[in-house]
C-alpha positions, 0 to 999 in steps of 0.5 A: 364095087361088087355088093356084099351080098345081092338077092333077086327074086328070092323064094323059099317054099316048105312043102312044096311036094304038095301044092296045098301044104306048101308054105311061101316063107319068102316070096320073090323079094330083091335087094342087095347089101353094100360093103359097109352098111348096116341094116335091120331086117324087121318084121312080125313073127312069121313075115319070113326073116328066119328063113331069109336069115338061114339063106343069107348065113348059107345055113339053107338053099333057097327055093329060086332066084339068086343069092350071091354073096362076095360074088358067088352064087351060093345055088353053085357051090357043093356043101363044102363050098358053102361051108367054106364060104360061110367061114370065111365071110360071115360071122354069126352072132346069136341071141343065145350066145351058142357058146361051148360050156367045157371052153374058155374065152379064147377056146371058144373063139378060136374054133372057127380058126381051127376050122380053117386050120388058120396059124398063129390061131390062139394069139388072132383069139386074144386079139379078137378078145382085147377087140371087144374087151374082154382080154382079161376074161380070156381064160374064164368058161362060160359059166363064169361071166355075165350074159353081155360078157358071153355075148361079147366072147360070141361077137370075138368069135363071129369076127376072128376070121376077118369076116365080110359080113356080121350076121346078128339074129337079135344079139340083144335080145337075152340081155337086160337093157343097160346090157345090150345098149352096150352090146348095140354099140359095140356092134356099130362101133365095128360096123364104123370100123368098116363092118358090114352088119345085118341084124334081124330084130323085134326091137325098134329101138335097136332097129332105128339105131342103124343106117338102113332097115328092111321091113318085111311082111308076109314073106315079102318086102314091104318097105326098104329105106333110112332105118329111121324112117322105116321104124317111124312107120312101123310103130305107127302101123303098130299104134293104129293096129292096136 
């Protein structure tokens, strides 16, 4: 069976016009993802997770290597390609939710069925709303629920196109603690069902709570295994650090 995604000798460079300026964001990092699995990519600010989470969500290029996702190699495809792929593959879920304030529940949800000009769109909408539970809240605008609501309304419409992958930056980052250890275990509850999940965190605990975390440090892996034996290590480079 072919990886959901695959990366080898990955590397992204700003400014690398100019040899002095020139930014290494990620360095020459391989490993690949299998339909299934969840896993947490962790590290200190700076070590190169937001660049690497652009280049998996096929947000930006990367600067050399290989980065292919169901098999495609992303450097192969035009802008349009890459947006299609995007849409029909992975679902983005935000800290901040990026949810359109003048929309309901289900509008917002809809949007990247309207993309695709996909039938029977409003009804697959409520469908993905009764999935997170939030059916009766489809009508409601943004501004009138709660922070783990509109969270919810955002994985709704990360997961309404059936995607390969759920691409998480820190989901449970903007929500008080009862709130997101709600929001963790909806997401492994998906993740049980069959959904690949990739989620960048700063936070340990949620980290530890998936199958697999990818420690990253200087723009390069630095450790890649059983999530809890990899967050194990961390704190206790933590703890020494301080």
């Amino acid at each position: 069976m072919k990886p959901t995604l695959f990366i080898e000798d990955l590397t992204k460079v700003y400014d690398s016009g100019s040899e002095d300026l020139a930014v290494r964001a990620v360095a020459g990092i391989s490993f690949q993802v299998n339909k299934g699995e969840s896993v947490a990519i962790i590290g200190p600010s700076g070590c190169g997770k937001s660049s690497l989470l652009n280049i998996l969500g096929c947000l930006d290029r990367p600067t050399s290597g290989t980065y292919k996702l169901e098999d495609r190699d992303v450097k192969e495809l035009d802008d349009d390609d890459l947006a299609a792929l995007r849409n029909k593959h992975i679902g983005f879920v935000f800290q901040s939710f990026n949810l359109l304030p003048r929309m309901t529940a289900v509008e917002n949800v809809e949007l990247p069925l309207l993309y695709g000009s996909v039938k029977n769109s409003k009804q697959l909408a409520l469908t993905a709303l009764e999935r997170v539970g939030l059916g009766a809240r489809a009508r409601h605008l943004p501004n009138e629920m709660s922070g783990g609501q509109r969270q919810r309304v955002a994985i709704a419409r990360a997961l309404v196109t059936n995607p390969s992958m759920l691409l998480c930056d820190e989901p449970t980052g903007a929500l008080d603690s009862k709130t997101g250890k709600d929001i963790l275990e909806l997401l492994l509850s998906l993740n049980a069902d069959g959904t690949t999940l990739v989620m960048v965190t700063h936070d340990l605990g949620v980290a530890r709570s998936l199958g697999r975390a990818i420690q990253m440090r200087d723009g390069k892996i630095v450790a890649d295994g059983a999530a809890q034996s990899v967050v194990a290590s961390a704190m206790e480079s933590e703890a020494h650090a301080s």
